[in-house]
C-alpha positions as CSV (number, residue, x, y, z in Angstrom):
1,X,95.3,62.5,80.5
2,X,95.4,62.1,83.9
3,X,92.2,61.6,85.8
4,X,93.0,64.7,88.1
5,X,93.1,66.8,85.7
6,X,91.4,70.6,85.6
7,X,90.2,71.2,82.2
8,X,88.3,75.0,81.6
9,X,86.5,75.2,78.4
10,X,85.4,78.6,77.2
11,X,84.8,79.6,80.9
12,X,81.9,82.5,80.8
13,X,80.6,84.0,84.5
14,X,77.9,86.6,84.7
15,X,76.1,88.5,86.7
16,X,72.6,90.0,85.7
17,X,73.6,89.6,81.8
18,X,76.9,91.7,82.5
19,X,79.8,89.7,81.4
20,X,82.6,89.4,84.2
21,X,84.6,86.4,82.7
22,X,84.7,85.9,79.0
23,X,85.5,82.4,76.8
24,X,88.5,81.5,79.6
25,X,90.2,78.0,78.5
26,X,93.1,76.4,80.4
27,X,94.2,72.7,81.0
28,X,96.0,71.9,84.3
29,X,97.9,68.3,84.4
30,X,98.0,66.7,87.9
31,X,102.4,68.7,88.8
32,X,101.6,71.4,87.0
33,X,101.1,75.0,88.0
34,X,98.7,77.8,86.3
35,X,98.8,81.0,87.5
36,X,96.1,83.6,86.4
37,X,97.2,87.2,86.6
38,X,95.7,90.2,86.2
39,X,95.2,93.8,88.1
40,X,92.3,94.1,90.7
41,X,88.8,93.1,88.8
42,X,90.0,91.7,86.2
43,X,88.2,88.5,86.9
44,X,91.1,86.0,88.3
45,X,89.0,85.8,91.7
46,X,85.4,85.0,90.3
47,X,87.0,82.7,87.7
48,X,88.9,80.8,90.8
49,X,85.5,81.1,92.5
50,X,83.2,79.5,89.8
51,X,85.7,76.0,89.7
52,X,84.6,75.4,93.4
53,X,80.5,76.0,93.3
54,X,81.1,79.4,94.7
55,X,80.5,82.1,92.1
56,X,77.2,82.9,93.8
57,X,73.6,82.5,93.3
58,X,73.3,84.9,91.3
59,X,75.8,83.4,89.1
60,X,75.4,82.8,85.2
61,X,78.3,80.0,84.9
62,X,79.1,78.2,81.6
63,X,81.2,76.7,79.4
64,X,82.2,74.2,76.7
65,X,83.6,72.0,79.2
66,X,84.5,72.4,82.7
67,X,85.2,69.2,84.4
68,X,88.0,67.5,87.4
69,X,88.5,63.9,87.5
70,X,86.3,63.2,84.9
71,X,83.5,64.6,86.9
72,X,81.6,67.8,85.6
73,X,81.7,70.5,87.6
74,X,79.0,72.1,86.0
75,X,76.3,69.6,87.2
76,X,77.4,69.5,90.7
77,X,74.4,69.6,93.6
78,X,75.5,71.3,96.8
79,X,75.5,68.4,99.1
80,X,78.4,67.1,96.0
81,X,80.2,70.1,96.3
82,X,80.4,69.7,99.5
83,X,81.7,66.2,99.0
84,X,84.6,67.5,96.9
85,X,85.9,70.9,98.8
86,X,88.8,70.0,101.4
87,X,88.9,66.3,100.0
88,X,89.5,66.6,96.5
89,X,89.7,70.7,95.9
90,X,91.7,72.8,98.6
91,X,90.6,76.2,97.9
92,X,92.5,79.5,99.6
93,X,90.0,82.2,99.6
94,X,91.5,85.7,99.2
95,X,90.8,87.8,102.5
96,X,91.3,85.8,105.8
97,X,89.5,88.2,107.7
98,X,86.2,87.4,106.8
99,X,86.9,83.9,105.4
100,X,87.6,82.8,109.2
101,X,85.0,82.2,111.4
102,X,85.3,85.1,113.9
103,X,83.6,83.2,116.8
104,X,86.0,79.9,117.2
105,X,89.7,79.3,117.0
106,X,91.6,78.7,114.1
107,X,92.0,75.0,114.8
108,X,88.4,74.1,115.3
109,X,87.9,75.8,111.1
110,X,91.2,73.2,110.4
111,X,89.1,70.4,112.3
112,X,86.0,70.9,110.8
113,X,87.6,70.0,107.3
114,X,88.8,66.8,109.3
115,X,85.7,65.8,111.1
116,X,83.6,66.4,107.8
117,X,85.6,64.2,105.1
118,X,85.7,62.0,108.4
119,X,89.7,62.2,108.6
120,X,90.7,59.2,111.4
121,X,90.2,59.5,115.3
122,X,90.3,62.3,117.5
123,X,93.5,61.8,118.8
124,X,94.6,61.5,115.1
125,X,92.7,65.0,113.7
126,X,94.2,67.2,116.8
127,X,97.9,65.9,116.1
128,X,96.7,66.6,112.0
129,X,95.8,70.0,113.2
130,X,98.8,71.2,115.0
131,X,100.8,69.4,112.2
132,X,99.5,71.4,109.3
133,X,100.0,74.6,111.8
134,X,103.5,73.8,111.7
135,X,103.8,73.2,108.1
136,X,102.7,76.6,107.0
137,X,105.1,78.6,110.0
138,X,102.6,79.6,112.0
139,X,105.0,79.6,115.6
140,X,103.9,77.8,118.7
141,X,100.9,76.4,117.1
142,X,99.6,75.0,120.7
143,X,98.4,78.4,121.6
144,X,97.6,79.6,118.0
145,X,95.4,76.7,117.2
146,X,93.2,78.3,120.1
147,X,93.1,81.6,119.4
148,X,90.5,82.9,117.4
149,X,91.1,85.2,114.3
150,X,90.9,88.7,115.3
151,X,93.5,87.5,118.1
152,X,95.8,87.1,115.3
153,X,98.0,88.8,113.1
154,X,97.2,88.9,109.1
155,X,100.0,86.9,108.4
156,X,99.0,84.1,111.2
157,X,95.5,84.6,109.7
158,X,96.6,84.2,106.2
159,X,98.7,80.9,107.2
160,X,95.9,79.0,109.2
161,X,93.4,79.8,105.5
162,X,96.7,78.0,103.9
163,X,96.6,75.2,106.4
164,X,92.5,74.4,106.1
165,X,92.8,74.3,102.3
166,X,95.8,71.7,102.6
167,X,94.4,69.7,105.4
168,X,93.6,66.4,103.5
169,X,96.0,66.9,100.9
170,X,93.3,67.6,97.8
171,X,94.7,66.5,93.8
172,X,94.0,70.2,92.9
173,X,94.9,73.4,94.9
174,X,93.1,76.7,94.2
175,X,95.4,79.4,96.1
176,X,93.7,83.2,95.3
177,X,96.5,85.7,96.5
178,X,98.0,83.4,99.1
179,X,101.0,85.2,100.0
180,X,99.2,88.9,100.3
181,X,99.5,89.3,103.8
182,X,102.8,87.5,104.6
183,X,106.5,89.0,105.2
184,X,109.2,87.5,103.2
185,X,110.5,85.3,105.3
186,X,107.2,83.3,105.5
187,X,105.9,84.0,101.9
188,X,109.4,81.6,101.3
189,X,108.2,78.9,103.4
190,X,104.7,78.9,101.9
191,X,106.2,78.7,98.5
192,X,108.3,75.8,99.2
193,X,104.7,74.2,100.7
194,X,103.5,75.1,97.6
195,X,106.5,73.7,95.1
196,X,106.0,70.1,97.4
197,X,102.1,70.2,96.8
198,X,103.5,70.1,92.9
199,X,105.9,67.3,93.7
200,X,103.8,65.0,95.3
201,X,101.7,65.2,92.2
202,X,98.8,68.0,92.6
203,X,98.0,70.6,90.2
204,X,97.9,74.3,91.7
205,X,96.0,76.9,90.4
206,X,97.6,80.2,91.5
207,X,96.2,83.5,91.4
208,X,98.2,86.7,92.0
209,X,99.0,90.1,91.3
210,X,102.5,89.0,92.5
211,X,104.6,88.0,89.0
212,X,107.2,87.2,91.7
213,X,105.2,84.9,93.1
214,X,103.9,83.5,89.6
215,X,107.8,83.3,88.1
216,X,108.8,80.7,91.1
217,X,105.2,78.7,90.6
218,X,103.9,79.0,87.7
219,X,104.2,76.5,84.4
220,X,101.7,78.5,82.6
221,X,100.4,82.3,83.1
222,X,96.9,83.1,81.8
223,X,97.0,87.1,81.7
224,X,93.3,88.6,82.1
225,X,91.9,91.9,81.5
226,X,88.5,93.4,82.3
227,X,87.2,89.5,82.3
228,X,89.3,89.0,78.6
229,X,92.4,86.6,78.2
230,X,94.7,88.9,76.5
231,X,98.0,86.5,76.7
232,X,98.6,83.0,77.5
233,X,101.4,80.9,77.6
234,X,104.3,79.4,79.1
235,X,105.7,81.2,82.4
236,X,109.4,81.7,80.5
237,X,107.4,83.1,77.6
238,X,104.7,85.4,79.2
239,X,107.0,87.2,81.6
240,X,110.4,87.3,79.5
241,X,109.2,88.2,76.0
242,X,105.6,89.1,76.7
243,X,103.8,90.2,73.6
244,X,100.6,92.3,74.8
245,X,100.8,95.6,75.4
246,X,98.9,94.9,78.7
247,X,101.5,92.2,79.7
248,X,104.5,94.7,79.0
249,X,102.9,97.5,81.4
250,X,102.0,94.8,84.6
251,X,105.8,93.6,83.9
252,X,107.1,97.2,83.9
253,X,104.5,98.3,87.0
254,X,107.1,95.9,89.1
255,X,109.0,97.8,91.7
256,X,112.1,95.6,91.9
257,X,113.1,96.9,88.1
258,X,112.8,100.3,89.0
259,X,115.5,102.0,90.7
260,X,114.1,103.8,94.1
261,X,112.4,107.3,93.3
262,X,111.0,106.6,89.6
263,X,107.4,105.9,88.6
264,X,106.1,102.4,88.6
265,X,103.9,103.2,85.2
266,X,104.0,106.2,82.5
267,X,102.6,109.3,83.9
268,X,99.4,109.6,82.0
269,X,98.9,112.9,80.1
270,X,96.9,115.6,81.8
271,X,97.7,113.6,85.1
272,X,98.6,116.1,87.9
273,X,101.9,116.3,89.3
274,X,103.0,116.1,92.9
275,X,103.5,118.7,94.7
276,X,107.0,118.9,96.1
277,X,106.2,119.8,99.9
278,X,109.1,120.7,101.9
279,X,110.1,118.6,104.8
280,X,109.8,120.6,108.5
281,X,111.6,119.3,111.6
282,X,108.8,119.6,114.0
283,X,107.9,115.7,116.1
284,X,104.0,115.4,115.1
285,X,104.0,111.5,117.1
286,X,106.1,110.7,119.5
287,X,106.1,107.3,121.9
288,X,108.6,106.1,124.6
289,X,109.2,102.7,126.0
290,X,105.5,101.1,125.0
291,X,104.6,98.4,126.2
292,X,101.6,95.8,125.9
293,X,100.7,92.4,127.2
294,X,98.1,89.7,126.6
295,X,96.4,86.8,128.2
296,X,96.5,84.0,125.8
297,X,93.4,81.2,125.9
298,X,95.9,78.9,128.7
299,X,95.9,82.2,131.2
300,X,99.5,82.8,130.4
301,X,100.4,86.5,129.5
302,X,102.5,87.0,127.4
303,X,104.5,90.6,126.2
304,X,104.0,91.6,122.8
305,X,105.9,94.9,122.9
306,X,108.7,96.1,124.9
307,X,110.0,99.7,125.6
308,X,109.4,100.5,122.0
309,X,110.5,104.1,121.1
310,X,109.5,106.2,118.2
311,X,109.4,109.5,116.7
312,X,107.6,110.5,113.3
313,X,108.2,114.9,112.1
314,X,106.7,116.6,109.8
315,X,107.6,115.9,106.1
316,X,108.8,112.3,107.0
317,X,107.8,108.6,106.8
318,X,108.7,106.3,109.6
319,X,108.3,102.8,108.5
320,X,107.9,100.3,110.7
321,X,109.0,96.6,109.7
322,X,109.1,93.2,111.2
323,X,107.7,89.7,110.4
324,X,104.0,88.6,111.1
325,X,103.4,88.6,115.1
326,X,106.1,91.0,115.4
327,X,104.1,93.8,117.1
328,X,103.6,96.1,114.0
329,X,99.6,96.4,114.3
330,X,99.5,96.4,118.0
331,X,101.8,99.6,118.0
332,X,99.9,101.3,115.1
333,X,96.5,100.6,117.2
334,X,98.4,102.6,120.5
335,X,100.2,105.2,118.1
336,X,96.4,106.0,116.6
337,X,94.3,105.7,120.4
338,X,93.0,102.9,119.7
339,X,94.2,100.8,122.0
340,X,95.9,101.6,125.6
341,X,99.5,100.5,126.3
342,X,100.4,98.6,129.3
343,X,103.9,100.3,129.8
344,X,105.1,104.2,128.4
């Protein structure tokens, strides 16, 4: 095998005796994709977690084997973890929010993975920056790469994570729920970013809800359940002619087989029934002509709404659509008070 290869060994993770991850075993080849898959808790996120150091102190993590490049990850100090995250392991954590640092711009967290693997000159690391910016679509990444997190959309958020984990181009790329926060148009760009990371020769460990996502990755699909592999196999396998029962309801809970109106799973029985209410006419929110305007970190202000107009009644849902940075939260945060509009 390949010396950059991931093998997990009868994986176990627990916390204060409870088991959270049980007897998980995959090998991932230096091209290859795994995806692990599972519904919220089922352990694809501390498993992820445990292959980088960061399961937490209170972590009980073992296994058979558990090794990358030869090296054991289970006897790793911190100071050698440290030597082996951003160089040799890119790792996406799942919620950008609080995986950013709140108090610097998104290009000093990218830097930082520079500066400490000691990545060429300065001149060299801020072109590095604004390069990996571009790769992952994040748009005019000269302003972006100064604005700090909460100045940013999910989406931009989600996109500069991407960008940090990719910075020094690791062998092995751990990406939990990447494309979570991103619109279509951008989830299809950070999938092709992901396809090249496979064809340059990486292996990428992908783990999602998402069997969209998984079908255009994936080489492999592990399928967990309350910490329990309960299918594994190849991608064409697992999500064509999936033989657990717990496989068969996560493919059958996807909305694009389902024509528009029907139940995404079986109604369970003694489950309540909605109640049909009937739709009234009456305008509950209303806005005209909104308008809102920022100062971005070079002084310049720039619009991010524009005589919007809306109307929500009684009965109906008004949904309100666009891609990342299009104005969706900023109009959500005047329709609910929370912020005051510049214009209407």
């Amino acid at each position: 095998m390949s010396d950059n290869t991931l093998i997990v060994d009868g994986l176990t993770v627990s916390f204060a005796g409870t088991s959270v991850v049980r007897d998980l075993s995959f090998t991932l080849a230096p091209g290859r994709c795994v995806a692990l898959v599972g519904e919220s808790g089922s352990g694809k996120s501390v498993s992820a977690r445990s292959l980088v150091g960061l399961a937490g102190a209170r972590a009980d993590v073992a296994a058979r084997q558990l090794s990358f490049g030869g090296h054991d990850l289970l006897d790793q100090s911190e100071r050698q973890w440290r030597a082996v995250r951003g160089k040799q392991i890119g790792f996406v954590l799942q919620d950008a929010l609080v995986s950013l640092d709140p108090l610097r711009p998104v290009g000093k967290e990218i830097l930082e993975v520079l500066q400490t693997h000691r990545y060429g000159d300065r001149q060299q690391r801020a072109a590095r920056v604004l390069e990996l910016l571009e790769r992952v679509g994040v748009p005019d990444v000269a302003l972006r790469a100064r604005q700090r997190p909460g100045q940013l959309s999910g989406g931009l958020r989600q996109r500069a994570l991407i960008a940090s984990a990719l910075a020094l181009d690791p062998a092995l790329v751990i990406a939990d729920e990447p494309t979570t926060a991103l619109d279509a148009t951008v989830q299809a760009q950070i999938l092709e970013v992901f396809q090249q990371i496979k064809a340059r020769g990486a292996a990428l460990l992908i783990i999602s809800h998402d069997l969209a996502v998984v079908a255009q990755l994936a080489d492999e699909v592990v399928v967990l359940r309350h910490g329990e592999v309960v299918e594994q196999g190849p991608m064409q396998q697992v999500l064509r002619q999936p033989q657990h029962a717990y496989t068969q309801a996560l493919l059958a809970a996807v909305p694009a087989e389902h024509p528009r109106g029907t139940r995404l799973s079986p109604q369970r029985a003694g489950q309540a029934r909605p109640i049909a209410v009937r739709a009234h006419g009456d305008v509950l929110l209303e806005g005209r002509g909104l308008g809102k305007r920022y100062a971005g970190p070079d002084g310049r202000v720039r619009e991010v709404l524009h005589g919007v107009d809306f109307s929500l009644r009684a009965g109906r849902t008004l949904g309100i659509v666009g891609e990342s940075g299009s104005g969706k939260t900023t109009l959500a945060r005047i329709a609910l008070g929370l912020l005051a509009p510049d214009d209407g």
